[in-house]
Residue, then its C-alpha position, 0 to 999 in steps of 0.5 A: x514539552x513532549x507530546x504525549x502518545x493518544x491514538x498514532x503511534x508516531x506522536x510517541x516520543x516525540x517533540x512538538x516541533x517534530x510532530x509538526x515537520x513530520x506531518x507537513x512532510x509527510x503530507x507533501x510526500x503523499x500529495x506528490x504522489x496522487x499529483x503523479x497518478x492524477x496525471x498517470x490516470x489523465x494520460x491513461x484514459x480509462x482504467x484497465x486491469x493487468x499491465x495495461x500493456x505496459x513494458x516492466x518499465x513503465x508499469x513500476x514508473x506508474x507503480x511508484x507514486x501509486x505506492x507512494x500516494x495509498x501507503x506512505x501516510x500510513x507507513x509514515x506514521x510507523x517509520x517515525x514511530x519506530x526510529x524514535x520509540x519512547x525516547x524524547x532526546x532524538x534531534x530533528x535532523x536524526x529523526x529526519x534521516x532515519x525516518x527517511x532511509x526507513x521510507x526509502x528502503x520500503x519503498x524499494x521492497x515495494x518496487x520489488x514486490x511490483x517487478x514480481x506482480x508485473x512477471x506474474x501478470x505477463x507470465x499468466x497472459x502468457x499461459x491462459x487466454x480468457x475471453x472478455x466475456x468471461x473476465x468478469x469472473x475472473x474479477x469476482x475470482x479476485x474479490x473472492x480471494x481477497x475478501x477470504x484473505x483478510x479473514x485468515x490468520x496471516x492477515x492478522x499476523x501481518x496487521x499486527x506486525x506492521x502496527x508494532x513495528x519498532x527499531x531496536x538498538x538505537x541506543x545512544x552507545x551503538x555505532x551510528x553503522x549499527x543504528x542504521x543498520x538496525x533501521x534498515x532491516x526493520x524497514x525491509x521486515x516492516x515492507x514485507x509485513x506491510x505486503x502481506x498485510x495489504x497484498x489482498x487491496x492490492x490485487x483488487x486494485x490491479x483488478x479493476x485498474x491502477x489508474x482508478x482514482x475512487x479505488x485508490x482513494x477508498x482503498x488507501x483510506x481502509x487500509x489507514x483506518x485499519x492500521x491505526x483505529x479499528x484493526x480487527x473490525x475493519x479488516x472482518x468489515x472490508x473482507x465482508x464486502x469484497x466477498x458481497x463484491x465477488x457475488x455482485x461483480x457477475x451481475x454489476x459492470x461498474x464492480x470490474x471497470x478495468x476489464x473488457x465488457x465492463x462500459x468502461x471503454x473499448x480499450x482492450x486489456x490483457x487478460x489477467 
């Protein structure tokens, strides 16, 4: 008996027994991965903005389970979803392997993407010096441009690819070379629409500090709500409250606990 598509995309197509092993799967994948930034963010101490003084190294060692902890339920749901499709006839092992090249190759877009925020970090504490007193308008700043962001056009490109995602070509008469093939260029499109899709989440998080636990868990929260139940709305709700939070974050310490002068500790942090 195949179970029927209501409401996840993932059930689409699909065997009881599949949606069974793909949910427990993925339910292990994503609690190994907030096990790993619970133990990153104990290690840490307070959460700080930027690198954290990290080498490129250790930045994408912490880079990884958080990528893995906020993105792989969500995006789970849409590798399984999309080497399926409508068919029922895919085996368990098949589903298994193409499900997990589709979440290997995105992961490794994403590890890309955070060897590029790192440069991007070092580079820009290289060129501009700002004084702790005055981050806290560079984390307004942050809020305010990612808050602006979920309003724009690409941000509704980008949502809505990512929800649509698919593997073409997996038909029974294709090369099995071409069949992965074919899910290894989607899973490649799909990171890079999930990037631009959630590139405004992301910023904020390194913002206020990768090893912020609350802002993790809020943040992995909107974006699942905002793929899978209401898209539109939740993306108008969230960029309204990043835009209150640019206003407020002046005025309100616990707003940029990762920057110095937030009470967050006397750590010191780079400067973004």
């Amino acid at each position: 008996m195949v179970v029927e598509q209501r409401g996840f995309g993932y059930m689409r197509g699909l065997k009881g027994q599949q949606v069974v092993v793909a949910s427990i799967l993925l339910a292990v994948v994503v609690a190994l991965g907030w096990y790993f930034m619970v133990g990153q963010a104990r290690d840490a101490g307070d959460a700080m903005a930027g690198t954290m003084g990290m080498s490129v190294g250790a930045f994408l060692v912490m880079w990884l389970p958080m990528v893995v902890a906020m993105m792989f339920l969500t995006v789970g749901v849409s590798a399984v979803s999309a080497v399926v499709g409508d068919r029922a006839s895919v085996g368990l092992p098949v589903v298994t392997a193409r499900a997990a090249i589709f979440l290997v190759v995105y992961l490794a877009v994403w590890m890309v993407f955070g060897l590029a925020v790192y440069l991007v970090l070092v580079g820009a504490r290289e060129i501009v010096s700002i004084s702790p007193e005055n981050e806290k308008w560079l984390a307004a700043g942050v809020y305010l441009v990612a808050g602006v962001y979920q309003f724009l056009p690409a941000k509704d490109r980008c949502r809505e690819s990512c929800r649509a995602t698919t593997c073409s070509g997996l038909n029974e008469t294709a090369t099995p070379g071409g069949r992965i093939g074919n899910v290894v260029t989607t899973a490649t499109r799909h990171g890079l629409t999930c990037i631009g899709c959630c590139i405004g989440f992301m910023v904020v998080l390194i913002a206020v500090g990768m090893t912020n636990l609350l802002a993790m868990a809020l943040l992995a929260v909107v974006i699942f709500v905002e793929r899978f139940v209401y898209p539109r709305t939740v993306t108008r709700i969230a960029g309204a409250l990043l835009i209150l939070a640019a206003v407020l974050t002046p005025f309100v310490e616990w707003l940029h606990p990762g920057l110095p002068g937030s009470g967050a500790g006397d750590m010191p942090s780079e400067p973004m």
